[in-house]
ZAMARGU-4260 file (C-alpha; in steps of 0.2 Angstrom, whole numbers, plus 5000, padded with zeros to 4 digits):
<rodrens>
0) 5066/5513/5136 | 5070/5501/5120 | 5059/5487/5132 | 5045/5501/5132 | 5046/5504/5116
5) 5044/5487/5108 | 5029/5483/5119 | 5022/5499/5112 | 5024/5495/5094 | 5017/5477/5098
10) 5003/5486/5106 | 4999/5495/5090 | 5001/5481/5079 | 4988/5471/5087 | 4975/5487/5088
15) 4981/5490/5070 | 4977/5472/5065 | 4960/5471/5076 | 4956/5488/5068 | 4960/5481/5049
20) 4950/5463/5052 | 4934/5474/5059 | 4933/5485/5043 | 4935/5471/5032 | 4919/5461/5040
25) 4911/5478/5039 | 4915/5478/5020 | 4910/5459/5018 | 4894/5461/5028 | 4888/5446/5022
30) 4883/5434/5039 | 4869/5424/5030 | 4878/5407/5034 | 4879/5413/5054 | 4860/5420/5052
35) 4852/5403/5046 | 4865/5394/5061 | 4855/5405/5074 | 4841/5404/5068 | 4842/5385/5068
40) 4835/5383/5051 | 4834/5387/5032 | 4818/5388/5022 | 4820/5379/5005 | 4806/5386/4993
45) 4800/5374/4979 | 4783/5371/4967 | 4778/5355/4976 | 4772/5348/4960 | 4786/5343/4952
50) 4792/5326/4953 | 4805/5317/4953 | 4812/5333/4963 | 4800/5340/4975 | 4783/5335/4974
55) 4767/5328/4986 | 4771/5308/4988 | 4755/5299/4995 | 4755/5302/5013 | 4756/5323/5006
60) 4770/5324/5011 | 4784/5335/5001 | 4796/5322/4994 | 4807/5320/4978 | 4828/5321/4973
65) 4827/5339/4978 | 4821/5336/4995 | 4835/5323/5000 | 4847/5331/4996 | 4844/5347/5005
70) 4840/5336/5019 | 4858/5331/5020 | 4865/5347/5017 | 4852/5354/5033 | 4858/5340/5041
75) 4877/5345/5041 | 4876/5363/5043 | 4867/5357/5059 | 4850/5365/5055 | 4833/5361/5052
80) 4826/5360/5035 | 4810/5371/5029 | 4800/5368/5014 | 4789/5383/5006 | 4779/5380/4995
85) 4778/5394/4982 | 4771/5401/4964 | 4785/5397/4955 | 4784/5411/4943 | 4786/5423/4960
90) 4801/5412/4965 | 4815/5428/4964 | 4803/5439/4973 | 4799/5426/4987 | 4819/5425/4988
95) 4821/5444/4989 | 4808/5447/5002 | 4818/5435/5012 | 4802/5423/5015 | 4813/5408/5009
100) 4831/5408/5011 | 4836/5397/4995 | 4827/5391/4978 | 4829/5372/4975 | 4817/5364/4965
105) 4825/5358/4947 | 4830/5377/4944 | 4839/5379/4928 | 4854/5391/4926 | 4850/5405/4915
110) 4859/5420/4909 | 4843/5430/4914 | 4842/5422/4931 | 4862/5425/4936 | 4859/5443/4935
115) 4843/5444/4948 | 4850/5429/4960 | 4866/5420/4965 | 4871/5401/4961 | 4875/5387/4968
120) 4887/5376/4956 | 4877/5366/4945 | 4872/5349/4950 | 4861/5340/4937 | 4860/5339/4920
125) 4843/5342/4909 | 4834/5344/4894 | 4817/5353/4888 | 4809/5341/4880 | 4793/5343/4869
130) 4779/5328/4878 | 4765/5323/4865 | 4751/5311/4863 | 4754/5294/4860 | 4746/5295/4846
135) 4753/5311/4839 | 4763/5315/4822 | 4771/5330/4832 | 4791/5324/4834 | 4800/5338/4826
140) 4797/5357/4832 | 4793/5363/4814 | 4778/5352/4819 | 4772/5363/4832 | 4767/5374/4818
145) 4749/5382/4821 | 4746/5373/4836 | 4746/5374/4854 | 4760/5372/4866 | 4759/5371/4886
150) 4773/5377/4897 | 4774/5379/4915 | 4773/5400/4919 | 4791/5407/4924 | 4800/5388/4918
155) 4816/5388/4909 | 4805/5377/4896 | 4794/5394/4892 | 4809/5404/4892 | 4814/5393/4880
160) 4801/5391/4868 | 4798/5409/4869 | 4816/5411/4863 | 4816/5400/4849 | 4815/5401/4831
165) 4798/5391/4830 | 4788/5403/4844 | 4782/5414/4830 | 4774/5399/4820 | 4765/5393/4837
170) 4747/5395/4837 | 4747/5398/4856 | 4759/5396/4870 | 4747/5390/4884 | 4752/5394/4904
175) 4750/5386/4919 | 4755/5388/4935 | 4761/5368/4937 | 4765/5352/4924 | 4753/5343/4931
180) 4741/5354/4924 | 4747/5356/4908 | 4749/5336/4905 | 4730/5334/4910 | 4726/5348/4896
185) 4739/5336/4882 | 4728/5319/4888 | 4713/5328/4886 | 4715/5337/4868 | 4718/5352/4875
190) 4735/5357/4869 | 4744/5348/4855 | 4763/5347/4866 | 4771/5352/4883 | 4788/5357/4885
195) 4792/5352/4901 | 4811/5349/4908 | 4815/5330/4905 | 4818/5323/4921 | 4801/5329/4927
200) 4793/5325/4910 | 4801/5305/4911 | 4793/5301/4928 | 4775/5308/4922 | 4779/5296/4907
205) 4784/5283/4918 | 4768/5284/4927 | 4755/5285/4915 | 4763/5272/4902 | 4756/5271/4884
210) 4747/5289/4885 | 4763/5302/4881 | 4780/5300/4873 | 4793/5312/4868 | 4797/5320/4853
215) 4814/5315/4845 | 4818/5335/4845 | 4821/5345/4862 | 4824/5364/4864 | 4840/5363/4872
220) 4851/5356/4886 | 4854/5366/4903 | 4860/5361/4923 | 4849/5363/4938 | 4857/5374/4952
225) 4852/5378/4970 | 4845/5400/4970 | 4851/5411/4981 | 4852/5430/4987 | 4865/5438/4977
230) 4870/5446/4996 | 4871/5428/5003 | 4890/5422/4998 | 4895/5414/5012 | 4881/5403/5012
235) 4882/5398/4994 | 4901/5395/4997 | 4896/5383/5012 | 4883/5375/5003 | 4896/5371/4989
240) 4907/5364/5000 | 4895/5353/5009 | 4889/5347/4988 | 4907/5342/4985 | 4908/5331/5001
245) 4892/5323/4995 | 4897/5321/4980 | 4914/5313/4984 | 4907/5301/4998 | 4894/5294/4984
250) 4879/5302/4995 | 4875/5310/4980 | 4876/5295/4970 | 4865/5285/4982 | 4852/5301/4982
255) 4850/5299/4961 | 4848/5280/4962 | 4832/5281/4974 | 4824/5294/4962 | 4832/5290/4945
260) 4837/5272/4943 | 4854/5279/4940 | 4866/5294/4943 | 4867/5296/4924 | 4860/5316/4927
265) 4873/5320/4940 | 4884/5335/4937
</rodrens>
């Protein structure tokens, strides 16, 4: 009888414990890292005009900082890697509607921005920085006084601006939809100054020598993280984790050297 009753009470523990697992995946409910595994991919959204992170190299093919990186995280959650193409200032909706599964395109965290998506831990350093004419007398932003300004439409440079004490003094804050854009409009008289996030603003620099260079002030420093569903912890957490490993086995290191000359901007 005492035999009988043991393996009863074992028998109950176990359903007891099956039962107590089961309700706390129900509450969890979060499978996004096991949906992009059997699904065999994960699509990374991006503007794909913005170098050095994700841009068109010369073949048309999406390249940049950003793209090798999630290469090699793809590569070790044993997945294929996507790349979308997207309005950037529709970047949140694209996310929500689940027609990309992460935003990773030099995306800065903002306050505004953790309450609408999820983040991975910050990765990069930047700056907005104010790009001018060569030729210009524009290198402080009480300068920008009465004149016109591009940013790029949903950037954390117009969020920026927008924010600061010098944005009711601006004659006009001029969108567009990519920097490539609004540099072409700063060459050609257009707009007086672009503020555009540093790293991508130093490779246009670099490109077209003796035509641009940056004012001495900026509008604020930030970190760049990877954007995800508020819903999809599991695969932030893993993601992290595979970041980490990078980072310590200098893949990381290697990444910023091809697209930066140094690692100076890591995190």
């Amino acid at each position: 009888m005492k035999k009988a009753f043991i393996a009863i009470l074992v028998l109950i523990i176990a359903v007891m414990s099956f039962v107590g697992c089961s309700k706390e995946e129900e509450v969890s409910g979060d499978n996004s890292l096991q949906e992009i595994k059997d699904k065999g991919y994960f699509v990374l959204g991006l503007d794909d005009s913005f170098p050095p992170m994700g841009f068109r190299g010369e073949d048309n093919e999406i390249v940049g900082f950003d793209i090798d990186m999630a290469k090699e995280v793809a590569n070790r959650l044993g997945v294929e890697l996507k790349l979308q193409p997207i309005d950037w200032d529709a970047k949140v909706m694209e996310l929500d509607n689940g027609n990309i599964d992460v935003i990773w395109n030099g995306l800065t965290i903002t306050e505004d921005r953790k309450e609408k998506i999820g983040f991975s831990t910050p990765y990069l350093n930047n700056r907005q920085i104010m790009i001018v004419g060569a030729d210009s007398e524009i290198d402080k932003k009480a300068d920008l006084d009465g004149k016109l300004v591009g940013v790029q439409m949903g950037s954390s440079g117009e969020e920026a601006l927008t924010a600061s004490e010098e944005a009711d003094s601006i004659k006009e804050i001029v969108k567009y939809s990519n920097y490539t854009e609004a540099l072409l409009d700063l060459k050609a008289g257009r707009v007086d100054a672009v503020v555009v996030d540093e790293v991508v603003g130093r490779y246009y620099i670099a490109k077209k020598p003796g035509e641009y260079k940056v004012a001495s002030e900026n509008f604020g420093s930030e970190e760049y993280g990877i954007g995800f569903r508020k819903t999809d912890q599991v695969l932030l957490q893993e993601v992290d984790t595979i970041l980490e490993e990078m980072k310590a086995e200098g893949v990381t290191t290697e990444i910023a050297e091809k697209w930066f000359g140094d690692d100076a901007a890591l995190k």
